[in-house]
C-alpha positions in Angstrom: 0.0 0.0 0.0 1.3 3.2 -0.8 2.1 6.1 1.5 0.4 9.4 1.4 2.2 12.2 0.0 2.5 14.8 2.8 4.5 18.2 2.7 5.2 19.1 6.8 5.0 22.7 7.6 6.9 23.9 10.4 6.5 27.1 12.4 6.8 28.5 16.0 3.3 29.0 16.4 -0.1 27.7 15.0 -4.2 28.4 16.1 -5.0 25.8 18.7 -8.5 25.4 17.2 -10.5 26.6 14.3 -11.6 29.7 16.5 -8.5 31.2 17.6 -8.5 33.5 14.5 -5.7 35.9 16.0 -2.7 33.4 15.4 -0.7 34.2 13.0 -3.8 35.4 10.7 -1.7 35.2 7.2 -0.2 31.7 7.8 -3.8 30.5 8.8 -4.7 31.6 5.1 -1.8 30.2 3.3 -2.6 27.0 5.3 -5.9 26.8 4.7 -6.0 27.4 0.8 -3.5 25.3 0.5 -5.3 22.3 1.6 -8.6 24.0 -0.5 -6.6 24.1 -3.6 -5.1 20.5 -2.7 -7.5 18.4 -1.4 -5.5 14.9 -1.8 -2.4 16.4 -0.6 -2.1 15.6 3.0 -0.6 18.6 5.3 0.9 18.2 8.7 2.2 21.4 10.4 4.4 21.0 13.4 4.3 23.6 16.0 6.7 24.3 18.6 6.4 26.4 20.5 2.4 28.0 21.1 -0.8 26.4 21.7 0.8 26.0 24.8 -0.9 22.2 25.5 0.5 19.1 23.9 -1.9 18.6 21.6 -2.6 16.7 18.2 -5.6 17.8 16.8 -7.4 18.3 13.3 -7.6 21.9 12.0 -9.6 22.5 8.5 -8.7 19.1 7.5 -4.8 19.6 8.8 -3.3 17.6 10.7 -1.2 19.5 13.5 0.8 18.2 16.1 1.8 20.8 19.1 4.9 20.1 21.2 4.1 23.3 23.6 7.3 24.4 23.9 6.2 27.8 25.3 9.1 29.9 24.5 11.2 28.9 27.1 15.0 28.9 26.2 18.0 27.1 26.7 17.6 23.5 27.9 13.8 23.5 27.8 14.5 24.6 23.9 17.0 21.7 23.2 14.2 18.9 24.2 11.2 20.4 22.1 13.6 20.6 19.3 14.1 16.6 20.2 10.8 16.1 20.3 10.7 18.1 17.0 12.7 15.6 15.5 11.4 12.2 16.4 8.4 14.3 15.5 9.3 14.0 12.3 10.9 10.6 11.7 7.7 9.4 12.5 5.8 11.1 10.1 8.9 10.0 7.7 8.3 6.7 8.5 4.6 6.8 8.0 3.8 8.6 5.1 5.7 9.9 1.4 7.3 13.2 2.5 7.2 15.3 -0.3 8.9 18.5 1.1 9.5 20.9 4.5 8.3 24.3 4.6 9.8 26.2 7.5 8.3 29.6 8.5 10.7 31.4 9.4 14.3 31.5 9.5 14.7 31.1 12.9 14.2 27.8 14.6 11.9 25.9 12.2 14.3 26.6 9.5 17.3 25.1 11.5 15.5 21.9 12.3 14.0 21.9 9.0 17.1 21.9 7.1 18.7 19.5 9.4 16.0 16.8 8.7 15.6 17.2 5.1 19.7 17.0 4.7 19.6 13.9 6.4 16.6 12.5 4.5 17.5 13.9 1.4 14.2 16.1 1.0 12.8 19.4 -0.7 12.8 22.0 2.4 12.3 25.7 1.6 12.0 28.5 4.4 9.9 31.5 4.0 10.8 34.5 5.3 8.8 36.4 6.9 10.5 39.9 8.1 12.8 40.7 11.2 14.4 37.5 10.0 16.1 39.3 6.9 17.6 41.7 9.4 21.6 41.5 10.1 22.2 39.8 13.4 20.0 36.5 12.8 22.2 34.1 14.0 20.3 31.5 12.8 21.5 31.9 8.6 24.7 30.8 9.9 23.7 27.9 11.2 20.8 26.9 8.2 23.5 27.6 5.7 20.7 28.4 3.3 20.5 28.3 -0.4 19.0 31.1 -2.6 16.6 28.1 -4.1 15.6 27.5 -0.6 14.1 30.6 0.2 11.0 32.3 -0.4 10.6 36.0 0.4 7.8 37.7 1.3 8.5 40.7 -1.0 10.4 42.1 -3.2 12.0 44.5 -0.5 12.6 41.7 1.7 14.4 39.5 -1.0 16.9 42.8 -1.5 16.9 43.2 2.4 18.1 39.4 3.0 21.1 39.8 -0.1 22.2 42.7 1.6 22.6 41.1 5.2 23.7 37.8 4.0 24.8 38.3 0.2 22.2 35.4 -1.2 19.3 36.5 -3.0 16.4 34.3 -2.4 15.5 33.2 -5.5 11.7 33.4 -5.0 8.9 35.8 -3.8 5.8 35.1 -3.1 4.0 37.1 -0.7 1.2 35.9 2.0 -2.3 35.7 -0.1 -5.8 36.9 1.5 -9.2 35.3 1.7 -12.2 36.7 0.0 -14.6 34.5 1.7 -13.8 35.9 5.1 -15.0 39.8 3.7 -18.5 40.7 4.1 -21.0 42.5 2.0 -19.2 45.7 1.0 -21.1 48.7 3.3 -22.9 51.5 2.0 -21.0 54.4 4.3 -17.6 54.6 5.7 -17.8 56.2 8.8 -14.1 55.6 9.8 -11.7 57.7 8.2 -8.1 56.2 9.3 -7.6 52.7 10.1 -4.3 51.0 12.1 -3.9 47.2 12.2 -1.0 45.7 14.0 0.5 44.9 17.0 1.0 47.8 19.4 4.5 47.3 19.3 7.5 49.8 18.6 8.0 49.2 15.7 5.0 50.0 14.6 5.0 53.4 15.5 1.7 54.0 16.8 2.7 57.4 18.4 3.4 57.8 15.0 -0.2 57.2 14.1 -1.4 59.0 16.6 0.8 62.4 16.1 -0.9 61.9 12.4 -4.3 62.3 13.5 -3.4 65.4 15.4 -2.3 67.1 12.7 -5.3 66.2 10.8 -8.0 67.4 13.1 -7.0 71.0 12.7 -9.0 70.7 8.8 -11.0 67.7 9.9 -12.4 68.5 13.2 -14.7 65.5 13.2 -11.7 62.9 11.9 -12.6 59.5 13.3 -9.6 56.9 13.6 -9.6 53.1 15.3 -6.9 51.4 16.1 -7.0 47.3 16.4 -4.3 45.3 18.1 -3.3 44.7 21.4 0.6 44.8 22.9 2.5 46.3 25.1 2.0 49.7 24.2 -1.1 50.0 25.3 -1.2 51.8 27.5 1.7 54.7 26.7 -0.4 54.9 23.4 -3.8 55.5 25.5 -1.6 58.3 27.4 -0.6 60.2 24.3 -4.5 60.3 23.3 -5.5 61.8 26.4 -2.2 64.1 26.3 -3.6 65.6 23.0 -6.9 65.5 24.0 -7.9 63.1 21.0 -9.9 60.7 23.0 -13.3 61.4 20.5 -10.8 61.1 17.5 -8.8 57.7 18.3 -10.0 54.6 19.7 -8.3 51.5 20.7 -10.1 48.2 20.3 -7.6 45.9 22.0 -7.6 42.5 19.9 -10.4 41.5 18.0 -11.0 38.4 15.9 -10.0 38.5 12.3 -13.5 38.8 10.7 -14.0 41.4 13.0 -11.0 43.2 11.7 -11.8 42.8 8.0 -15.0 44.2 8.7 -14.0 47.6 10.6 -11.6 47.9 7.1 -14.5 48.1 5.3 -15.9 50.5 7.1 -12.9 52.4 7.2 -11.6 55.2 4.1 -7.7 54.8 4.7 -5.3 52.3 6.4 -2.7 53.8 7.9 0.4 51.5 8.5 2.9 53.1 10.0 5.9 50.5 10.8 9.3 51.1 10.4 10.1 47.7 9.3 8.0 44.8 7.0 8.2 42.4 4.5 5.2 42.4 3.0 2.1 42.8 6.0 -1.0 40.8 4.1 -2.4 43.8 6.6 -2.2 45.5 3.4 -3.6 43.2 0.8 -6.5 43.2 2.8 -6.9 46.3 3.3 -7.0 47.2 -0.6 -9.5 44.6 -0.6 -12.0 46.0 1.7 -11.9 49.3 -0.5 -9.8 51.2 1.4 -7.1 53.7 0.4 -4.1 52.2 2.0 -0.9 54.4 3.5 2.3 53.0 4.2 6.1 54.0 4.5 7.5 50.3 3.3 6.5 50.0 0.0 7.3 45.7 0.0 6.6 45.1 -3.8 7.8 47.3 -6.5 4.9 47.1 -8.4 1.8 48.1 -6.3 -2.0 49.2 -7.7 -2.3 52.9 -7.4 -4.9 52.6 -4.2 -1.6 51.8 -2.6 0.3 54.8 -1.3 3.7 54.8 -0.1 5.3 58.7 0.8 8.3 59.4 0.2 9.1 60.5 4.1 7.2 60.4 7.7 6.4 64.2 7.4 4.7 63.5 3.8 1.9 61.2 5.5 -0.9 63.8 6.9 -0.6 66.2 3.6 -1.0 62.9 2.0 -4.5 61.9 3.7 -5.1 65.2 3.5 -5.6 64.9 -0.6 -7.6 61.7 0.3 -10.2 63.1 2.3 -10.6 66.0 0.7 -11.1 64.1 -2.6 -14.9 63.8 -3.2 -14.6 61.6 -6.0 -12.5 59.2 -4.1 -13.4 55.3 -5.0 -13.5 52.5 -2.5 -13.1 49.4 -5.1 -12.1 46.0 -4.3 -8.4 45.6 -5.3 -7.7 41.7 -5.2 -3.7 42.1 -5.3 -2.8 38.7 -4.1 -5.6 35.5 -3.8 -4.5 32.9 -1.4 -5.2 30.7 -4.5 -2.5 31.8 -6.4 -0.5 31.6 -3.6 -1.1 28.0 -2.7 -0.4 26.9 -6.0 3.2 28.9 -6.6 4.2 27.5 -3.0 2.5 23.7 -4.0 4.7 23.8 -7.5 7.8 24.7 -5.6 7.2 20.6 -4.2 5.7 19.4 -7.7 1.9 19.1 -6.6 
């Protein structure tokens, strides 16, 4: 009897059921339309570190096994990683391993490429972001090649050859569901949407000095913010410092349909990090009509309801011409469907 052909996905984290929409939202996708647009092709994902139970469970037809590793370093680290590994012998031993795909380079990609070396298997790594930065200690160690790797976007490809002189020799970037958008809504009572972590690097304040300057010619501007993180509450201080409490709200963490359907209530998204590969933040955005604002532009060639200034003291002139722009459209823009995805990442391992 023949074995069935299986490609194992490995990553730090995974949802720990079918509800727990705010894990990793763009892997969830990929994962998903991939087994949609593969039905025979069996997909186990290995998790090691979050849900924080030792679990194996079925997840929209997925097979996942979580080894709770919950984060903690050191010695604790080495045994998941062993557990990892018998991990996957077993699922060598009991099925037609077609291929590894690590996200990101960091400890999936290590143990990743270790296994499929010894095995002599297809293992690719895709890279999400921070791990393109100089530092990562981990490229070292991985040794990758530029066939192994799959960047997010084109200004993460260039960001990783810079760092580490190997230019990943493909790009794809994280795809977006349609199905999970709602019936588009008749009025748009927010003006400027944030989505993201409320983490430094985001640059919320950022956000937030924006607005400010904005409700000088729009005294009524209305702005939400959705995340949760440990700026919190420093960012809830700099609202009440400028007084913008009726201007900005924070919505803490909200499920991902939620999210998707405050964007389509929303004119602009507003993405104000310092850093990214590609956020699918943005793909979604564009496809819940809204005009979208970022300083990383990620893909050289972008639809022109994608906005990218040239400098941090362009942005509010910027919205400015949006709002005041009576003619402005709020059209679907479908930049990348997680079917098109599934299939460039399912070619990479021949299916």
């Amino acid at each position: 009897m023949s074995k069935q052909k299986t490609i194992v996905i490995l990553s730090p984290g995974f949802p720990a059921d079918e509800n727990d929409t705010t894990c990793i939202p763009s892997m969830q996708i990929f994962v998903k339309g991939l087994k949609q647009n593969k039905p025979d092709l069996h997909i186990v994902v290995v998790s090691f570190q979050y849900p924080f139970k030792a679990a194996r469970y079925n997840w929209h037809e997925v097979e996942v096994i979580a080894l709770a590793g919950k984060g903690k370093g050191q010695l604790y680290r080495l045994m998941t990683w062993r557990r990892v590994w018998q991990t996957l012998k077993q699922l060598h031993s009991r099925y037609e391993l077609i291929g590894l795909l690590s996200f990101w380079m960091g400890e999936a990609a290590y143990m990743g490429k270790r296994f499929a070396k010894k095995y002599n298997l297809p293992q690719y790594t895709w890279l999400l972001g921070q791990d393109a930065k100089a530092g990562n200690h981990y490229v070292k160690q991985v040794k990758p090649q530029a066939g192994e790797l799959i960047a997010i976007s084109d200004f993460l490809a260039r960001e990783f050859s810079i760092n580490y002189h190997i230019k990943p020799q493909h790009t794809i970037p994280t795809g977006i569901d349609t199905s999970l958008f709602g019936s588009m809504p008749n009025i748009r009572e927010i003006d400027i949407i944030g989505v993201g972590s409320l983490i430094p690097l985001k640059q919320y304040n950022l956000f937030i000095q924006v607005v400010k300057s904005l409700t000088i010619q729009f005294p009524q501007i209305k702005a939400v913010i959705c995340g949760k993180g440990p700026e919190m509450e420093v960012l809830q201080k700099q609202i009440s410092k400028l007084k913008l409490e009726d201007h900005i709200e924070l919505k803490g963490e909200l499920s991902h349909p939620e999210v998707l359907a405050l964007m389509q209530r929303s004119k602009i998204l507003l993405h104000t990090s310092a850093y990214e590969g590609y956020s699918t933040v943005l793909s979604e955005g564009l496809y819940a009509g809204c005009h979208v604002v970022s300083l990383v532009k990620g893909m050289d060639s972008r639809p022109p309801q994608h906005h990218v200034p040239g400098n941090v003291e362009n942005i509010p002139a910027l919205i400015k011409e949006l709002l005041h722009d009576p003619n402005l459209l709020h059209e679907p823009v479908l930049a990348y469907p997680v079917e098109t995805i599934a299939n460039r990442v399912a070619a990479l391992f021949g299916c």
